[in-house]
py3Dmol code that shows the C-alpha trace and the ligand (Angstrom):
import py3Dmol

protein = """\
ATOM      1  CA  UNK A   1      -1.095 130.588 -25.354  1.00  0.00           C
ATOM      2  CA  UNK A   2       0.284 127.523 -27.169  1.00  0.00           C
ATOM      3  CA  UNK A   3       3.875 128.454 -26.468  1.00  0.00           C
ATOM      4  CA  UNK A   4       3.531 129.026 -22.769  1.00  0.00           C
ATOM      5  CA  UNK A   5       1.528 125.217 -22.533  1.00  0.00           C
ATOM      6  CA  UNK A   6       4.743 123.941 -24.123  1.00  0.00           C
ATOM      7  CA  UNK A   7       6.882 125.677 -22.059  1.00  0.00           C
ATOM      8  CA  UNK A   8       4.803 124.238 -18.626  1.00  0.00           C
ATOM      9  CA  UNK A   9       4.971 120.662 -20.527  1.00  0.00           C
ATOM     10  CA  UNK A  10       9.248 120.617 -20.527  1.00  0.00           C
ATOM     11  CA  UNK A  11       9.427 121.853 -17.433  1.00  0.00           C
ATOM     12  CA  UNK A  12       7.383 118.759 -15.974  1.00  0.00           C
ATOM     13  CA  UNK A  13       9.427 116.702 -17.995  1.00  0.00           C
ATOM     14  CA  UNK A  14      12.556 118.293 -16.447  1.00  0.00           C
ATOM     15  CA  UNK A  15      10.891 117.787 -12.699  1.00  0.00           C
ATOM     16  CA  UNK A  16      10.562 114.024 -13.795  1.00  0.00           C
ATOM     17  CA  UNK A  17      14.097 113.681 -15.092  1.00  0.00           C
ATOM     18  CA  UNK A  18      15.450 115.336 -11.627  1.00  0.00           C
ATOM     19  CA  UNK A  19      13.221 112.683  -9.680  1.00  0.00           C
ATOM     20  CA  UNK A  20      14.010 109.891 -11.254  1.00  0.00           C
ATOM     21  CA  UNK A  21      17.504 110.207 -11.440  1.00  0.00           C
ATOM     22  CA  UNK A  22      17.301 110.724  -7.812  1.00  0.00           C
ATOM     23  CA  UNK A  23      15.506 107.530  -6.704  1.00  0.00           C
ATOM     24  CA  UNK A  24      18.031 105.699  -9.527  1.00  0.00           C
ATOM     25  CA  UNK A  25      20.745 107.016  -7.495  1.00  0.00           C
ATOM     26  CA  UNK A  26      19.286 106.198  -4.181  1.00  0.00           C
ATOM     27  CA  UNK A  27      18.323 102.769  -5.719  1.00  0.00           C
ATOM     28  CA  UNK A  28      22.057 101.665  -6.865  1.00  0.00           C
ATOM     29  CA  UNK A  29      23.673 103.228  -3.828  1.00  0.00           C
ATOM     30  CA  UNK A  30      21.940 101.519  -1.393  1.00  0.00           C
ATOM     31  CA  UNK A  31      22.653  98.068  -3.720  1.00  0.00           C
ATOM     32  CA  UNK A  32      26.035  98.814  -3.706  1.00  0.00           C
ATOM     33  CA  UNK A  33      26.308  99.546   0.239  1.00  0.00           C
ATOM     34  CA  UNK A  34      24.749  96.306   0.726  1.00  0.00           C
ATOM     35  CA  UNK A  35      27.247  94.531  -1.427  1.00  0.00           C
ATOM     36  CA  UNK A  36      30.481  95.993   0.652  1.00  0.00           C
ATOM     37  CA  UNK A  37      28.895  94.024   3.533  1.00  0.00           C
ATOM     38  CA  UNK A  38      28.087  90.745   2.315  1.00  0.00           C
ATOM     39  CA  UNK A  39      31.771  91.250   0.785  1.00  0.00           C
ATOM     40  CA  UNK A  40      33.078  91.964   4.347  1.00  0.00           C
ATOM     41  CA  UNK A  41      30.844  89.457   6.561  1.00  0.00           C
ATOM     42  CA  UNK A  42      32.634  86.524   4.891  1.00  0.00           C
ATOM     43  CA  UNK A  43      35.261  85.588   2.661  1.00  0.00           C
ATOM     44  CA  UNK A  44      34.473  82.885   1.087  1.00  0.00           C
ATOM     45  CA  UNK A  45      31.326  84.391  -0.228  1.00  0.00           C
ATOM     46  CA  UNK A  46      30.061  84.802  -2.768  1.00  0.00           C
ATOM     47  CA  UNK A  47      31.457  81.339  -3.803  1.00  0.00           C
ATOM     48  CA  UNK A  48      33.276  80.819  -7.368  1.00  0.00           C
ATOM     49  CA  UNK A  49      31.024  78.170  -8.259  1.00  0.00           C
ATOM     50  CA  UNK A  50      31.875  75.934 -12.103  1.00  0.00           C
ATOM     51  CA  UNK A  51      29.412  72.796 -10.699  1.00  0.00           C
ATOM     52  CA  UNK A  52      27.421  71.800 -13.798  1.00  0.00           C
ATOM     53  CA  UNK A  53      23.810  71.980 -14.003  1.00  0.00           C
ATOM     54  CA  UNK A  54      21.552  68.923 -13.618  1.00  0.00           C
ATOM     55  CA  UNK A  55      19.279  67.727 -16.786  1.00  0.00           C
ATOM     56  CA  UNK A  56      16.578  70.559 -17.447  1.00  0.00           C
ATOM     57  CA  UNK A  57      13.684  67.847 -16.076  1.00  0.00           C
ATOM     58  CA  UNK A  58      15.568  67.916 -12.379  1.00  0.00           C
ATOM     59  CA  UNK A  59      16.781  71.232 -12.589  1.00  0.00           C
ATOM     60  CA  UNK A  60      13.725  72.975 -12.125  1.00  0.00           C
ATOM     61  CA  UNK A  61      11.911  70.119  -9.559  1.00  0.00           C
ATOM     62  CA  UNK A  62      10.642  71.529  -6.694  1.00  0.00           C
ATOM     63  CA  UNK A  63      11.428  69.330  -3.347  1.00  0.00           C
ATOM     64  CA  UNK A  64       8.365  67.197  -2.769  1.00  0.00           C
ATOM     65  CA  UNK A  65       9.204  66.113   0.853  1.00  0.00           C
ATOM     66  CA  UNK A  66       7.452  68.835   3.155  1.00  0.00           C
ATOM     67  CA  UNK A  67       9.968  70.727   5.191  1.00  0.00           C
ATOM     68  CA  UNK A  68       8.160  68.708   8.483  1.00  0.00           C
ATOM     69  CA  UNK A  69      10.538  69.299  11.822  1.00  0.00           C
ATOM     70  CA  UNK A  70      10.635  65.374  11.220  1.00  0.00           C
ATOM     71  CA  UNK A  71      12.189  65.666   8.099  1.00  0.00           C
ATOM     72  CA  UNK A  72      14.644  67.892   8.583  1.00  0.00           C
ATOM     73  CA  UNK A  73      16.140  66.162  11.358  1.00  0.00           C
ATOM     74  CA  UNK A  74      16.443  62.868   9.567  1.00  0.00           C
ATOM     75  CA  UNK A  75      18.440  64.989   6.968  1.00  0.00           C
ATOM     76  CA  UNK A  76      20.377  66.350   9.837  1.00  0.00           C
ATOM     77  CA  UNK A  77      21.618  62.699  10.807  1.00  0.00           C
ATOM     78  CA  UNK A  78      22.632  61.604   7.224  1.00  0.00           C
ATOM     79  CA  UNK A  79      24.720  64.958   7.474  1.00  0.00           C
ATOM     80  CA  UNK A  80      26.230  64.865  10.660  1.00  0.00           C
ATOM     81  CA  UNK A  81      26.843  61.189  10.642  1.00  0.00           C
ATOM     82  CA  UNK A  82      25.051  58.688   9.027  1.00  0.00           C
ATOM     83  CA  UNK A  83      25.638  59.013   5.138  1.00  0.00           C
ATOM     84  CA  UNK A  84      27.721  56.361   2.909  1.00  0.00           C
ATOM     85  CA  UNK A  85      30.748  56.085   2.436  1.00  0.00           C
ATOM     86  CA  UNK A  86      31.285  59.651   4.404  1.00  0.00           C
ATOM     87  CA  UNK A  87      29.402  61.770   6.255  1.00  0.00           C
ATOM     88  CA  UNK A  88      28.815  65.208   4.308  1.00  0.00           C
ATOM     89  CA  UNK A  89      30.445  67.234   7.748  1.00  0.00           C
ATOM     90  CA  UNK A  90      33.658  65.742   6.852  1.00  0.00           C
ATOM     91  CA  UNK A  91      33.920  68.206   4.134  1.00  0.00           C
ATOM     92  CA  UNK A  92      31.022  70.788   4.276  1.00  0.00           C
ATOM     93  CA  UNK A  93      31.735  71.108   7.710  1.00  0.00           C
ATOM     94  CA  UNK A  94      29.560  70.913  11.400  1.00  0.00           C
ATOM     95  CA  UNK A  95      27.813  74.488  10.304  1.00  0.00           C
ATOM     96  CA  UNK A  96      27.857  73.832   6.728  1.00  0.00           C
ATOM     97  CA  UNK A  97      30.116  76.564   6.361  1.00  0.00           C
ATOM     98  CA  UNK A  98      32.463  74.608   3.669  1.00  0.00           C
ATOM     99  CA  UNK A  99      34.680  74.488   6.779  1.00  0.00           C
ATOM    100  CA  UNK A 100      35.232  70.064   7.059  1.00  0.00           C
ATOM    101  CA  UNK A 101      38.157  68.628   8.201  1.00  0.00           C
ATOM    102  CA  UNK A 102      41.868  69.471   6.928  1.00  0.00           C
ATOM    103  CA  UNK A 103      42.211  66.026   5.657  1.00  0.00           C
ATOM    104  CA  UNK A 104      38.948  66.741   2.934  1.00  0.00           C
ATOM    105  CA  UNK A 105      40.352  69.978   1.548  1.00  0.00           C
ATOM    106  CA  UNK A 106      40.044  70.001  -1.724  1.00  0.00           C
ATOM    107  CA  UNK A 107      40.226  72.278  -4.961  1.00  0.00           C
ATOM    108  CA  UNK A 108      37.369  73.185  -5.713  1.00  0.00           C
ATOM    109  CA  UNK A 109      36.408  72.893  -1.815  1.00  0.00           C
ATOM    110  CA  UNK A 110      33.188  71.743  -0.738  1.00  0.00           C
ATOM    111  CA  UNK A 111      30.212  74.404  -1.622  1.00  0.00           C
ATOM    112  CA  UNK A 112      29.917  77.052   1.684  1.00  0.00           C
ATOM    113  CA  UNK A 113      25.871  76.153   2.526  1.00  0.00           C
ATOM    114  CA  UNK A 114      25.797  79.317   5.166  1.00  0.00           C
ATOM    115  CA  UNK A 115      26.327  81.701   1.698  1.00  0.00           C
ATOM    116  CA  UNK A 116      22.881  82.776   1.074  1.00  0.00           C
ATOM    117  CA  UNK A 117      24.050  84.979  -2.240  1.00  0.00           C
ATOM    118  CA  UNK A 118      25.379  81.778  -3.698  1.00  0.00           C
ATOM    119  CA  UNK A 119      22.689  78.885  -2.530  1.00  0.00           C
ATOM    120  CA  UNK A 120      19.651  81.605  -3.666  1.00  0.00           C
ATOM    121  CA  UNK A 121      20.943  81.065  -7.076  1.00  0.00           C
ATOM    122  CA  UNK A 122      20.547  77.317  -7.009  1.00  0.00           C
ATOM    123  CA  UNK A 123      17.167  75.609  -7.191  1.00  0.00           C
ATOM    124  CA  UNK A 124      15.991  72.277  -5.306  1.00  0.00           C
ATOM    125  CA  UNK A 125      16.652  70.340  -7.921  1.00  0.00           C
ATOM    126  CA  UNK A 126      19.968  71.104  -8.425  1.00  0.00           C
ATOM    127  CA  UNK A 127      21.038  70.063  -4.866  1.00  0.00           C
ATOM    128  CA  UNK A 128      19.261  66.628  -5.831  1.00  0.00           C
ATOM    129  CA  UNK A 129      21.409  66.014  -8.110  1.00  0.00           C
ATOM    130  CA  UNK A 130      24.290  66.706  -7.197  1.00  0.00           C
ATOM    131  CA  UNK A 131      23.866  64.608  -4.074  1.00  0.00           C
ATOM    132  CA  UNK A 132      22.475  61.749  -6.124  1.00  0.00           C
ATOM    133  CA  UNK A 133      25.396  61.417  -8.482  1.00  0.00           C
ATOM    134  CA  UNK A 134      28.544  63.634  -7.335  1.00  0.00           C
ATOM    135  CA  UNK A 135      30.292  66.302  -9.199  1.00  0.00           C
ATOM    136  CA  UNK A 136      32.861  65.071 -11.431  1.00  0.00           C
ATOM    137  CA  UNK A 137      36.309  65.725 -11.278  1.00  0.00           C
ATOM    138  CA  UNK A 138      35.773  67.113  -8.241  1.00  0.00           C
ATOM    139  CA  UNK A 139      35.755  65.673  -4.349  1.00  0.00           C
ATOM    140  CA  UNK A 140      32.311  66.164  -4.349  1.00  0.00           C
ATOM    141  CA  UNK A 141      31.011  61.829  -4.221  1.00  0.00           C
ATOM    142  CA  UNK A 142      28.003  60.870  -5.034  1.00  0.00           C
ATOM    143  CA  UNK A 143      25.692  59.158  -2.817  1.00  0.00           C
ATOM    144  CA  UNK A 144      23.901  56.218  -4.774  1.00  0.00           C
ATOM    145  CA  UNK A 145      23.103  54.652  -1.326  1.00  0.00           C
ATOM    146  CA  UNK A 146      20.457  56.940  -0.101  1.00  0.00           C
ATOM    147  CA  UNK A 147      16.899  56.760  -1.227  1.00  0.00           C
ATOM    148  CA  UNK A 148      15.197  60.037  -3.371  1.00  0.00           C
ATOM    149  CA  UNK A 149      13.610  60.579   0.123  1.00  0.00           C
ATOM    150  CA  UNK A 150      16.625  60.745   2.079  1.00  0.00           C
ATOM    151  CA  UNK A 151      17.918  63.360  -0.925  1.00  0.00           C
ATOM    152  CA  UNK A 152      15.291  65.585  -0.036  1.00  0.00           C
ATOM    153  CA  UNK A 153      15.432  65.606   3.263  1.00  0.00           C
ATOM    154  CA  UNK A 154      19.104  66.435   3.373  1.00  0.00           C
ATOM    155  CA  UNK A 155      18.140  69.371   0.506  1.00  0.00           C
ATOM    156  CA  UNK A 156      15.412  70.969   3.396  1.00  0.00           C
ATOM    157  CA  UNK A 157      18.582  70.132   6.020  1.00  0.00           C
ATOM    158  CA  UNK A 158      21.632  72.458   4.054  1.00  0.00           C
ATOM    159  CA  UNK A 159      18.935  75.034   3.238  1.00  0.00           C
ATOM    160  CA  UNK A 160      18.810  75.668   6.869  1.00  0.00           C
ATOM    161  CA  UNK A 161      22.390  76.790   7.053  1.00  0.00           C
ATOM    162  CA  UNK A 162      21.512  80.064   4.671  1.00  0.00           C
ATOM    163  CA  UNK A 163      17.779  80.897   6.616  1.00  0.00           C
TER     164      UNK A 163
END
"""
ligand_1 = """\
43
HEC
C 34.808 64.276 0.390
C 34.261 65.611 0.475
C 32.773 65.802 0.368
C 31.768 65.097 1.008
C 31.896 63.922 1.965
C 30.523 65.710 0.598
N 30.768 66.739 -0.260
Fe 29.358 67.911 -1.155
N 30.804 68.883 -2.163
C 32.152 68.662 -2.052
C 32.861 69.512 -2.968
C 34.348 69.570 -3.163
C 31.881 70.255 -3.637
C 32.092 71.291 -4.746
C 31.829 70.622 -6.081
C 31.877 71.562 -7.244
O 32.459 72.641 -7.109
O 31.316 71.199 -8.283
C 30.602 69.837 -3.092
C 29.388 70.363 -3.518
C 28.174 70.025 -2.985
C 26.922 70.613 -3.347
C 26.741 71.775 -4.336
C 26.071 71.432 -5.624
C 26.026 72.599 -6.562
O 25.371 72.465 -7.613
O 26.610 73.637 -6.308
C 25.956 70.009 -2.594
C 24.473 70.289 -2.585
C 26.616 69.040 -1.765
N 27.956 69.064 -2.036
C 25.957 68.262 -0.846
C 26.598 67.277 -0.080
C 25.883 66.410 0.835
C 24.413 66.493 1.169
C 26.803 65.534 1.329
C 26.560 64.364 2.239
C 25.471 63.443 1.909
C 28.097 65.909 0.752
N 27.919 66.971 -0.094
C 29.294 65.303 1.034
C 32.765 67.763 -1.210
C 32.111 66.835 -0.426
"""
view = py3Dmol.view(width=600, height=400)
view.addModel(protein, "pdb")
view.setStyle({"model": 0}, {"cartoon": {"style": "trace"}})
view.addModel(ligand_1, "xyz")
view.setStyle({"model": 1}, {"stick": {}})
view.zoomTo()
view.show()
């Protein structure tokens, strides 16, 4: 009696083994399938990105201008034309596709906003930053004419290019 109940109990534990190396497999296969595409869609992407981070305090702030249809298109103008010294199309390009002009290409080139993979991984704050005071040794200029506002709105603005 005992030995047949431990005989039912490793065969269960078999039946579990089978399944869940099954759904592991289905799991990682379809991860990987996904991968080939995002690989394929788009060369520049995923984006070989060295930027450094922002101060722990601005890292992690969330944007505090709401994402208002007003908003973004006031971050759409700095973009497209109205920033100082240079509009941020010259080198991000029209689409935000890191495609600007010839004349701004630069190593590292400008960050690729339509790469979802690579903007997911960078917070709000980050963006803020960067826009705020550049990215040394890099083409990247800062901006220390626009207001924190302004910032913000052009953060809700690029995000558009990766929805
Ligand atoms: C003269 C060219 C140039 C202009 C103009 C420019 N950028 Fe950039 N930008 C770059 C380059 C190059 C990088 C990549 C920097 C790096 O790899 O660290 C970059 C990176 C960024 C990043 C990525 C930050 C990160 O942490 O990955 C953001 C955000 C950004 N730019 C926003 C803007 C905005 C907004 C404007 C306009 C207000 C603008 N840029 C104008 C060249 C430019």
């Amino acid at each position: 009696m005992l030995k047949k109940r431990s005989r039912s109990i490793k065969y269960d534990s078999i039946q579990t083994f089978v399944f869940t190396m099954m759904g592991l497999l289905l799991f990682f296969g379809t991860a990987c399938a996904k991968n080939i595409e995002v690989v394929d869609a788009s060369g520049p992407c995923p984006q070989d990105r060295k930027t450094a981070d922002a101060p722990n305090s601005i890292y992690s702030k969330t944007n505090p201008v709401p994402p208002t249809a007003e908003n973004i298109k006031f971050g759409e103008q700095l973009y497209q034309q109205k920033a100082k010294p240079i509009a941020c199309k010259y080198c991000h390009g029209e689409k935000g596709d890191g495609m600007g002009d010839p004349d701004f290409e630069s190593t590292p080139p400008a960050r690729n906003f339509t790469c979802t993979e690579t903007m997911n991984k960078i917070p709000d704050g980050q963006l803020f930053w960067v826009i705020k005071n550049g990215s040394p040794n890099t083409a990247m200029p800062l901006f220390s004419d626009l207001k924190d506002e302004q910032i913000w709105q052009l953060v809700h603005y690029i995000r558009q290019f990766s929805k």
